[in-house]
N, C-alpha and C positions, 0 to 999 in steps of 0.2 A: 504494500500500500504506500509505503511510501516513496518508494521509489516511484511508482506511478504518477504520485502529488509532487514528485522534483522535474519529473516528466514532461507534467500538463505544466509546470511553472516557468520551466524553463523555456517552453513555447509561446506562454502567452507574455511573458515580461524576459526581455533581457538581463534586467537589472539584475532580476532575482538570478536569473542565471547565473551573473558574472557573482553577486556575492555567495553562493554556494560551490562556485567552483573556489573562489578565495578561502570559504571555509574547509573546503576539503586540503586545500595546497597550509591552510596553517594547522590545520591538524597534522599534516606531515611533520611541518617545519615544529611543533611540539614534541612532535617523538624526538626528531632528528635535537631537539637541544636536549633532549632527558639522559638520549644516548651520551651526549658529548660529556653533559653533568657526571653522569656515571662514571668515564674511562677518565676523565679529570679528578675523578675523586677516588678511583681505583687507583691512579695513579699517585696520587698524597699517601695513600694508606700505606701501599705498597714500599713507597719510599720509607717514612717514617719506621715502620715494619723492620725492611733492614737496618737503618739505624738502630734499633732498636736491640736487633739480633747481634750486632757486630758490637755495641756497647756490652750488651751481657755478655760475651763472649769474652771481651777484652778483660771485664772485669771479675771474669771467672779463672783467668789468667793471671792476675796479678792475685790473686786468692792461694793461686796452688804454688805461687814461687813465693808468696811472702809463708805461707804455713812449710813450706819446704824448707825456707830460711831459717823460721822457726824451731822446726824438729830438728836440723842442724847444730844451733846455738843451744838449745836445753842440752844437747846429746851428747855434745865436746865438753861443756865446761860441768859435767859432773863427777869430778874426781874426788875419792873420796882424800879425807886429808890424812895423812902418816907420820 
């Protein structure tokens, strides 16, 4: 049916015509910005993401050599005294 009523509309008014074709072309152009929204915001996350990973990572490193320091300096300096 309604297709029918864009049908007779579009026959008996140009106008109408031309603004329903505008609305179909900005209906497009709303996907095409939600798309863009998205891979733009895929893309922050994603970055941040590896920041993220590469901080904990670094910091999970400076963990294992400072507790390696550690178990070192307790290990040496326990002699007993004589």
């Amino acid at each position: 049916m309604l297709t029918e009523l864009r049908h007779g509309l579009s026959q008996c008014d140009p106008i109408l015509s031309l603004l329903l074709a505008l609305s179909r072309n900005k209906d497009k152009e709303i996907a095409m910005l939600k798309n863009l929204l998205a891979a733009i915001g895929l893309f922050v996350v994603s970055r941040k993401g590896y920041e993220w990973y590469t901080e904990f990572q670094d910091l999970k490193e400076r963990a294992a050599r400072a507790e390696e320091q550690h178990k070192s300096n307790t290990s040496g300096g326990d002699h007993a005294p004589s």
